[in-house]
N, C-alpha and C positions, 0 to 999 in steps of 0.2 A: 726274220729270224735266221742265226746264221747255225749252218751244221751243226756247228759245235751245239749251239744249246737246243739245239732240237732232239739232239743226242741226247744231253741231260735230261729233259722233258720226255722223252721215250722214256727213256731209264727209270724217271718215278713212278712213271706211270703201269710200268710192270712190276714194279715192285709193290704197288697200292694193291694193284692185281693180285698177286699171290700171295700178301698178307689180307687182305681182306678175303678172301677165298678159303682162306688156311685159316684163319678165327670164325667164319663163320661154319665150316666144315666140323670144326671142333665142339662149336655151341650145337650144332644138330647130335653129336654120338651124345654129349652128356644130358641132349634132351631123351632120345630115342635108345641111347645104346648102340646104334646100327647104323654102320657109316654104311653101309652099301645104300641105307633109306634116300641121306643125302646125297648120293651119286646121281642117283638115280631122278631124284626131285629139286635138287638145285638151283636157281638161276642168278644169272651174275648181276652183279651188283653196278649200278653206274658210277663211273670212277672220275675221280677229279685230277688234275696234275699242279702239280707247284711250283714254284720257278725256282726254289734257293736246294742247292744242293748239300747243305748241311740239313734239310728234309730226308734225305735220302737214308745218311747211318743211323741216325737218332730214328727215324721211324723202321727202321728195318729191322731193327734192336729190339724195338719197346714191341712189336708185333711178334717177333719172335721169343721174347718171353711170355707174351701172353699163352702161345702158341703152348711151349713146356710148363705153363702152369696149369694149362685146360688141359694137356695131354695126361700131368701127375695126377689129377684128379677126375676124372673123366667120369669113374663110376661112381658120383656123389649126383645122389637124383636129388627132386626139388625139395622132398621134406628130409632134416639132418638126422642122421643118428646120435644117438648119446655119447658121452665120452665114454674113452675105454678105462675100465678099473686096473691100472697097471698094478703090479704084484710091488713095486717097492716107490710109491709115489716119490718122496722124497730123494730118489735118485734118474730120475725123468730129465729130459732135455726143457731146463726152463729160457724165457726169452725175456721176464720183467717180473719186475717185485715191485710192492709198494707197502704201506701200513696206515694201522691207527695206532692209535697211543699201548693198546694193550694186545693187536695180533698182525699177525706179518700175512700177506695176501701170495703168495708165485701165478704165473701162469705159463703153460707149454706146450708141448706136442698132444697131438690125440686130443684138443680140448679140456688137458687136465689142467687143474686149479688145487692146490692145494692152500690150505692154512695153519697156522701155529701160533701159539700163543708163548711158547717159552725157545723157537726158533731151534728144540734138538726135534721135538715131537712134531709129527704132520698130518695132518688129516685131508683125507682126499676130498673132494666137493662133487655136489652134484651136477652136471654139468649136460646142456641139451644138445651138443655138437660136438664133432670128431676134429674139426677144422684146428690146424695149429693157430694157437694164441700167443701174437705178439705186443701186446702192451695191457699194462691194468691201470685205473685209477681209482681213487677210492676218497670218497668227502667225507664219509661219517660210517655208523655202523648200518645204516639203511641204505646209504646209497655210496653203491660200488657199480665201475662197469670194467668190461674187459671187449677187446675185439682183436679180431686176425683175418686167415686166409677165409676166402668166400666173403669178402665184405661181412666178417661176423660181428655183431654188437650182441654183448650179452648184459644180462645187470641182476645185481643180487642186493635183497634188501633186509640181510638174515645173518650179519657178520660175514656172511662171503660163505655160507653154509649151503647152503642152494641158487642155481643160476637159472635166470628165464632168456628167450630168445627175444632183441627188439629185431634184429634184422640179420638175415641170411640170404646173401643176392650169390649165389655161386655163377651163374651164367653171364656174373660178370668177368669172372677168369682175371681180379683186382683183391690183392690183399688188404687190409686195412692195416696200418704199421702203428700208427700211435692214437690216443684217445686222451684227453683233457678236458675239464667240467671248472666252468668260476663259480659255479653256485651247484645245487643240486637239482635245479633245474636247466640250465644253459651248460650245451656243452659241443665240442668237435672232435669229429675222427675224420684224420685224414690218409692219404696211403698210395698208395702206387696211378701213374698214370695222371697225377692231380686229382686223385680221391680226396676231395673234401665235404664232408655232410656237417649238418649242425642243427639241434635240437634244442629246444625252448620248454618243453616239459619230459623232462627229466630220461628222454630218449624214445617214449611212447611212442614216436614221429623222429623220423630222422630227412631231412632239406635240402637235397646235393647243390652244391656250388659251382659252379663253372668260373675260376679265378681268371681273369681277360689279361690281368696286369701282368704275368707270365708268359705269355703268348710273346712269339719271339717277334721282333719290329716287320720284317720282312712276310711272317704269316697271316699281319691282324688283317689287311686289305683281304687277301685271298680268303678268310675266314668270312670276312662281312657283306662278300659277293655272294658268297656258298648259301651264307645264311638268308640271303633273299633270293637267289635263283631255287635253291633244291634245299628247305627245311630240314627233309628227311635226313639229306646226307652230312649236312651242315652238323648236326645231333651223332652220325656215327663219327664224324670227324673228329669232335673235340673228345674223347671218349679218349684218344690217345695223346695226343698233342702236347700235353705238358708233360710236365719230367715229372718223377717219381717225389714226393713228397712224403722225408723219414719222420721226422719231428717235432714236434708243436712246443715251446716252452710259453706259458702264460705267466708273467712277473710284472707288478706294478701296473697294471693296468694295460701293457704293451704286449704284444703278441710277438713272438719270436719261430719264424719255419724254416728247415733246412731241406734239402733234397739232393737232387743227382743234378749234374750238370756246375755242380760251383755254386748251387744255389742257396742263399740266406738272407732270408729278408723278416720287417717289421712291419707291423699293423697298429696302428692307432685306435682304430675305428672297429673295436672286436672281429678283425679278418671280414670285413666291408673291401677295404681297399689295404693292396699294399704296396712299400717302396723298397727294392734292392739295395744290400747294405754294404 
């Protein structure tokens, strides 16, 4: 090996160091509240190194937002609070709309969701989480879901009048960005980090996906070594690895995802497998 990339191979390897140090430091206050706890009781994590130096920004990035997303949030313990009843719903920061034939769904900040049926008047919803909500979708008047930050999935089956919680993962410090259903039972949320889940009865159960065909050419050997030397770390690895995944379009039977990095691609095979477009 010569200087030079021994140099590089250092350099990741401190960088893995103090992102992996710095997410897990953050997942102990939001367990504890008490970062002196994990000072105190800590141990380091065994690190791996990479050899492509376009590892280095991309992962320095995607760790450092984790970092300011676990920091914004930090005092959200395990069970959520309710949304907040804001004083003028209909004037709230919303992030997605969608409908049925006879009422309009929003969804936003604080976990608030409103509805309308004539689109001046708005009615606030009930709602089990404070988490901002970034996408809604909605099949029929029973079955609607919505998700956001904290890997939130919510789903209401009452015109959008009341929301129950399917899944609230905050200590994954991973927003959920978009949600799409082909039927009312089969459905994906995907979202940051290569957040993708997918549910077969109607979200009751949500099935994370590890997408391999995003995995950049130069990472998949170093991935498939890890995954048979150290299990463990091979599972904290891919936790970051892919790019950020905004949004899902389902048309014709064909699956359409966009994300960060230039990324767009198609699925054939209901998000099985996909090919870059």
């Amino acid at each position: 090996m010569t200087s030079l990339s021994h140099s590089k191979t250092m350099s990741l390897r401190k960088v893995h160091f103090v992102a992996k140090v710095s997410v897990n430091l953050l997942t102990e206050i939001k367990k504890w509240l008490s970062p002196s706890h994990f000072i105190q009781h800590s141990r380091q994590i065994p690190l791996s190194s990479t050899t492509d130096v376009r590892v280095f920004s991309m992962k320095f990035n995607q760790y450092a937002f984790c970092l300011m997303a676990t920091f914004s949030s930090y005092e959200v313990l395990s069970a959520p609070s309710a949304s907040l009843q804001v004083a003028k719903p209909n004037s709230t920061l919303f992030t997605d709309i969608d409908s049925t034939d006879d009422q309009v769904v929003a969804v936003g900040k604080f976990g608030t969701i409103v509805t309308s049926t004539d689109g001046q008047n708005w009615r606030q919803a009930e709602v089990p989480v404070q988490s901002l909500l970034t996408a809604v979708t909605i099949k029929s008047d029973k079955a609607a879901w919505a998700c956001g930050h904290d890997a939130t999935i919510v789903h209401s089956s009452d015109n959008g009048k009341t929301w129950q919680l399917q899944q609230y993962l905050p200590e994954q410090g991973k927003p959920c960005l978009d949600i799409e259903f082909i039927d009312e039972n089969t459905g994906f949320a995907i979202g940051a980090y290569g957040m993708f889940y997918k549910t077969t009865n109607g979200g009751k159960t949500w099935q994370s996906q590890f997408i391999s065909d995003f995995v950049h050419p130069d990472d998949k050997e170093y991935l498939e070594e890890l995954k048979q030397d150290d299990p463990e770390a091979y599972q904290d690895e891919i936790k970051f690895i892919l790019p950020h995944f905004n949004r899902l379009l389902i048309k014709d039977r064909a699956f359409y995802l966009v994300g960060e990095m230039g990324l767009v691609a198609k699925s054939e095979d209901k998000g099985l497998t996909w090919k870059k477009i």
